[in-house]
N, C-alpha and C positions, 0 to 999 in steps of 0.2 A: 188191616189195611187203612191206610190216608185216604177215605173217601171222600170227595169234594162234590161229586155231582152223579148224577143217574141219568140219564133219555131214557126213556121208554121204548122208544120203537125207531129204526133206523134201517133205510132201504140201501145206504151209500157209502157206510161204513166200512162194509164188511163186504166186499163185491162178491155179489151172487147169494148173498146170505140176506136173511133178515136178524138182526142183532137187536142188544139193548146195548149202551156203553155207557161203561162207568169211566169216571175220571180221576185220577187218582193227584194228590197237590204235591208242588214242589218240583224244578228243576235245578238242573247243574248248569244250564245253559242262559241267558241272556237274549236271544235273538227279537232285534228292534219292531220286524213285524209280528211279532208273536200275538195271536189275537184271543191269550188265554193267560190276561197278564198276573189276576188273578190266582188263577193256577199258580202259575211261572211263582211269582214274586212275594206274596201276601197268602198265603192257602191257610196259614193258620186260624187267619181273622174269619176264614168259610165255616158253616160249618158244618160236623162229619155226619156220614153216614154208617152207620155200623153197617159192619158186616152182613152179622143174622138179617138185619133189615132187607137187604139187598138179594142173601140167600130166600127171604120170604118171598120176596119180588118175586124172583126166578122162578123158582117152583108153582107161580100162578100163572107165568107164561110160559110155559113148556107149551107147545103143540103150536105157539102161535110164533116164538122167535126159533133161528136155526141155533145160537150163540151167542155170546157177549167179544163186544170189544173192550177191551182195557187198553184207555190212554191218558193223556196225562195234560199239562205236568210229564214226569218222566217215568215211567211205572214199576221200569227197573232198579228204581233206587230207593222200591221201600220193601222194607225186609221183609213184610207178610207176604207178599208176592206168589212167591211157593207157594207156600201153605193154601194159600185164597182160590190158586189156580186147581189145585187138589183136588179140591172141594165142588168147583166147580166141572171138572170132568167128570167127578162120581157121578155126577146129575144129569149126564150127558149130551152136555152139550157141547158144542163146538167153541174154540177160542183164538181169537185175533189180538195180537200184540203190537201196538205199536210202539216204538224205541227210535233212541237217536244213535245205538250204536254205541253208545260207549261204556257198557257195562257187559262187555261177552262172554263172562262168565256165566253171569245170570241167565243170558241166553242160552247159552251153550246144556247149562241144568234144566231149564224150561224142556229143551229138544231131548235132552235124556230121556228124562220122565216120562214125554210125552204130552207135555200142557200146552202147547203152544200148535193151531191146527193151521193156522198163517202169521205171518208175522210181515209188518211194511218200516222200514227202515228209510227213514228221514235222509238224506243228504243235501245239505244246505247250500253250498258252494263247493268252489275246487277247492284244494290244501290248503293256497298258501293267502287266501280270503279267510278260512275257517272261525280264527279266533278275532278279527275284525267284526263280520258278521255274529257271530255267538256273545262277543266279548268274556271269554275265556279261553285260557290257554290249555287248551287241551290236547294230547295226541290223538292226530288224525288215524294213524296206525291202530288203532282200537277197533274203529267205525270197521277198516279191512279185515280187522279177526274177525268181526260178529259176522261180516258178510260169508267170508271162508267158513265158517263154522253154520250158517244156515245152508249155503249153497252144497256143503257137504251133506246135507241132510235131506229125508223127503219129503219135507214141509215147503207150502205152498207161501210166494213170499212175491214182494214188491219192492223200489226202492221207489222215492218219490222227493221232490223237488220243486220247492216251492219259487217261482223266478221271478226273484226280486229286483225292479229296475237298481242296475248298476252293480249289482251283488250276486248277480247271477246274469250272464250275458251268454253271447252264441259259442265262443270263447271257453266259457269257465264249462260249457256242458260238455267240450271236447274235453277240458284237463278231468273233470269228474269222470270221464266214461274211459281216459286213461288211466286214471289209479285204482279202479275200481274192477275194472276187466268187464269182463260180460256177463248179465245180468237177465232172467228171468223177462219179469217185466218193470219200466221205470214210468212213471204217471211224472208228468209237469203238470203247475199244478198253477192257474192263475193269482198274481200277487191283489191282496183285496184291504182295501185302505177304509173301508167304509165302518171297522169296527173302530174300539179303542183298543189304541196298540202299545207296547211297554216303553219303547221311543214312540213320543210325539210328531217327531221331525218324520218317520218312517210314513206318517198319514197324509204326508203332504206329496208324497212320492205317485208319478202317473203309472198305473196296470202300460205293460208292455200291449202293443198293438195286438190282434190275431195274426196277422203273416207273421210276424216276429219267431211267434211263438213256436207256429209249423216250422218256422227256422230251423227252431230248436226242435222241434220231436224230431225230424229228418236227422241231423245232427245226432241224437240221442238213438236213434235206429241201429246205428252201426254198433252198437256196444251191447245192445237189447233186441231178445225175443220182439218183443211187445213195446211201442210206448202210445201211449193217451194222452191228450191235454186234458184236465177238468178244470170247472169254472168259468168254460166262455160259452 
């Protein structure tokens, strides 16, 4: 595996669990708030963490974490994936996937197997903001297989949503909760300018107010079990 990064201990990651996560380098995606530019854009220049290393970790925190999260970067896009998650169930623990959706194949093998014990699915904007927002042109229609191919399964799952002033409005969370159907649970998630982000211009951008936001959770109810705002 691309390993870029380790936490040790993590109460927020993994809802309900306590996790370590690893990070794994390298997207397909572009997104201007992105506050893992690092990751994103440059992960070669980091550097890695072997596996064994991380398997050693593990196995010294059994009894204190429930599982690992694996996110990224994009996690699905690096071939040890499989294999790494294997490995990691043998050891019994619990595993959280976070993904943007657009590799449901991988998904799809993950949930065969059995490697994946939650999984939280990114949705950025509505369709037809997608590859504005990302800066790649990618099908949106990918993002609705992984979704149909989780929600067919009995793995426990999120979609989440980061509301980005002007790229995500009251608006775009009715077109996302129309192409998408109904949904377990969806987390909004507050937009946060305070790191370094892969657009500059995106730092300059103001966090949507809190009533806004409940705007949007209410909005986002009709489509969803469950939603939460995090971050305020």
């Amino acid at each position: 595996m691309n390993i870029k990064g380790l936490y040790k201990t993590s109460l927020v990651d993994y809802p309900g669990k306590v996790s370590s996560v690893i990070f794994t380098g390298g997207c397909n995606l572009r997104c201007g708030y992105c506050h893992n530019p690092e990751l994103a854009c440059n992960s070669d220049e980091l550097e890695k963490i072997e596996d064994e290393e991380v398997f050693s970790f593990l196995e010294k925190r059994k009894g204190l974490i429930d599982g690992i999260t694996v996110s990224g970067g994009e996690p699905t896009l690096d071939r040890g994936l499989l294999a790494f998650l294997r490995r990691i169930k043998s050891m019994g623990l619990l595993v959280k996937l976070d993904t943007n959706g657009f590799s449901p194949s991988v998904v799809e093998q993950c949930l065969m197997e059995k490697l994946a014990d939650y999984i939280a699915v990114d949705l950025k904007t509505s369709p037809a903001k997608y590859s504005t927002l990302t800066k790649r042109d990618l099908n949106f229609n990918q993002i609705l297989i992984t979704l149909d191919i989780i929600r067919k399964s009995e793995v426990d799952y999120e979609i989440r949503t980061t509301c980005v002033p002007g790229f995500v409005t009251l608006e775009d969370i009715t077109l996302i909760g129309e192409a998408v159907g109904h949904v377990r649970k969806w987390y909004l998630q507050q937009f946060v300018n305070t790191h370094t982000l892969i657009d500059p211009e995106s730092e300059k951008l103001s966090p949507y107010p809190v009533r806004y936001l409940e705007l949007m959770r209410d909005e986002a109810l009709k489509y969803a079990d469950r939603c939460s705002i995090r971050g305020i």
